[in-house]
C-alpha positions as MATLAB code, in Angstrom:
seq = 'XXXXXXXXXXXXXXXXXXXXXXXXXXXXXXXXXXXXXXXXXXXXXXXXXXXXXXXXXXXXXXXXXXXXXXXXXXXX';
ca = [
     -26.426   83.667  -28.822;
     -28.248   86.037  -26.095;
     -29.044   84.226  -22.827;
     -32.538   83.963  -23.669;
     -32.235   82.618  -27.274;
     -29.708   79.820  -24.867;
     -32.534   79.326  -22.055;
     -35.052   78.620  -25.004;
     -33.052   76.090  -27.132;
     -32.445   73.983  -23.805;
     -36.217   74.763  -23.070;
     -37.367   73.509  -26.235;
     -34.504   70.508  -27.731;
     -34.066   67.266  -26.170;
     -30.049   67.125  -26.250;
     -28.142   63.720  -25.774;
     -25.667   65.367  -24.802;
     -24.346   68.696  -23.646;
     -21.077   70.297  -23.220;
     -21.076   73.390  -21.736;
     -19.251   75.902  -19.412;
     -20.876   75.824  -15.639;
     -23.309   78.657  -15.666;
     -24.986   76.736  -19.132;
     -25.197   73.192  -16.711;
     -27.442   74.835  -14.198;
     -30.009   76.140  -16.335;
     -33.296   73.853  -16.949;
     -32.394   71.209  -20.196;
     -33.654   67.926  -21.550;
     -30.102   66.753  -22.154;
     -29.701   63.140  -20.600;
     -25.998   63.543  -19.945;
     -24.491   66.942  -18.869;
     -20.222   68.026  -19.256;
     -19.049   70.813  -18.247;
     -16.171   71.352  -20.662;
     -15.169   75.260  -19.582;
     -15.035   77.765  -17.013;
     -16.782   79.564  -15.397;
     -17.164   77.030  -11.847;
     -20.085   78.085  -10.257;
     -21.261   75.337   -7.411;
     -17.923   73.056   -7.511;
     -14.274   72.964   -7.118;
     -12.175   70.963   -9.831;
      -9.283   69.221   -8.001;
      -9.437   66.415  -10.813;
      -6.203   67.471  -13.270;
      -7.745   66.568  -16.750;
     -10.922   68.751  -16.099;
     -12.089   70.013  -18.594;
     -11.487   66.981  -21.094;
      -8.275   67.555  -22.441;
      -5.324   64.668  -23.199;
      -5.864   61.313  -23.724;
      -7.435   60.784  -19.959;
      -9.842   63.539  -20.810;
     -10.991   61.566  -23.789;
     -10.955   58.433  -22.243;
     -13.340   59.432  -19.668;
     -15.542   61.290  -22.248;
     -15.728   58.102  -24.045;
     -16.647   56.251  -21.200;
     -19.281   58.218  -20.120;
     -20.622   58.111  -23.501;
     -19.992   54.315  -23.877;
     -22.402   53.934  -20.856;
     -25.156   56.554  -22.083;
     -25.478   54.566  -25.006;
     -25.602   51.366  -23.203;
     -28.444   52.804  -21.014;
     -30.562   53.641  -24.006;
     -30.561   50.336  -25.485;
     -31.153   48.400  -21.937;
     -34.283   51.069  -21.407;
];
């Protein structure tokens, strides 16, 4: 996909959840829960070792994260 064709699918499609590398994060979306799951790092400095989501801590978080998302939505 071009950029653009990118800019308009975020523009136009209400995500629950996005994984994408940094420079995809800090363009305009509708997602309601954001991962950055590959390089580049554009505004932040990973010091955390399972970044992106790899091994079981990785997926553990992931799950977490997701765990709560889904929580939220039925509480709302």
């Amino acid at each position: 996909m071009s950029e653009q064709e990118i800019e308009k699918c975020l523009n136009e499609e209400e995500f629950y959840l996005l994984l994408a590398d940094g420079s995809t994060l800090l363009l305009p979306s509708k997602s309601r829960l954001k991962f950055q799951i590959s390089n580049p790092n554009l505004d932040k400095h990973n010091i955390y070792p399972y970044a992106p989501f790899v091994g079981l801590n990785g997926t553990l978080y992931l799950i977490q994260n997701l765990y709560e998302l889904h929580k939220k939505a039925y509480l709302d």
